[in-house]
C-alpha positions in Angstrom: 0.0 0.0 0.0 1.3 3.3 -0.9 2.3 5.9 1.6 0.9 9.7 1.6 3.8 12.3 2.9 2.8 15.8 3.4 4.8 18.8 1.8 4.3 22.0 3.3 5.3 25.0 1.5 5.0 28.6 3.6 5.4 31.9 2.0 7.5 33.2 4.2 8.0 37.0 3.1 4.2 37.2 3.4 3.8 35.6 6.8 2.7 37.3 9.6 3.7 35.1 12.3 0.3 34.6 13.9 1.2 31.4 15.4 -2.3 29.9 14.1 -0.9 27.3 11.8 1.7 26.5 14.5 -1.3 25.7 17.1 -3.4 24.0 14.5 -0.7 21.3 13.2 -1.8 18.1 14.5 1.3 16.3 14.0 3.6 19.3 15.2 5.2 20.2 12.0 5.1 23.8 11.7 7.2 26.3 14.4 8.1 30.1 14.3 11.7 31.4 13.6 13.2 32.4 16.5 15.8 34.6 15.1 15.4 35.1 11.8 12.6 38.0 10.1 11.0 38.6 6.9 11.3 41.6 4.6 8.1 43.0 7.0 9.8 42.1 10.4 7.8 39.0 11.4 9.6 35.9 12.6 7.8 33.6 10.0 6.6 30.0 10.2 8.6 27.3 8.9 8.7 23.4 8.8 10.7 22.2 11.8 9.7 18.6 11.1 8.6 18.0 7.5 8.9 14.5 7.7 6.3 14.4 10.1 3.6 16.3 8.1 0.6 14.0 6.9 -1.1 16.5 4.2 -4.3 16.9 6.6 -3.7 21.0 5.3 -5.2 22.4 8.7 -2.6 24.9 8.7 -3.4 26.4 5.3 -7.1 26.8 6.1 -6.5 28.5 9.5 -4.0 31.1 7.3 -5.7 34.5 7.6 -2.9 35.4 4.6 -3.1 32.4 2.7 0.8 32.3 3.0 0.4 28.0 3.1 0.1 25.4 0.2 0.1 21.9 1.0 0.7 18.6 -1.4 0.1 15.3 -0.7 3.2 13.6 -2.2 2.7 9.7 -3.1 5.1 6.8 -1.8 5.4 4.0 -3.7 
């Protein structure tokens, strides 16, 4: 039986840092930067463990900014 992987991919210059998708991750994927800012001085979300994600997509429909796109990637 084939194997669904998540891919997560964040816009990061037009993330807000709202911490929403970070909360709403079931599978604890996403996490904010500590350190580093965007262009707009937000620390951004980003995939901390991508290998973990599972393609459920709750974080991109709790994105106020729509800044999140998520595949479902096919293991054969």
């Amino acid at each position: 039986m084939a194997k669904v992987q998540g891919a997560v991919i964040i816009n990061e210059e037009r993330c807000k840092g709202c911490d929403l998708c970070v909360v709403a991750c079931p599978t604890g994927v996403l996490a904010l930067q500590p350190k580093e800012v965007n262009d707009r001085g937000y620390h951004f979300a980003y995939t901390d463990k991508p290998e973990a994600c599972i393609g459920c997509a709750s974080c991109a429909v709790v994105c106020p900014d729509a800044c999140i796109e998520v595949y479902r990637v096919v293991e054969k």
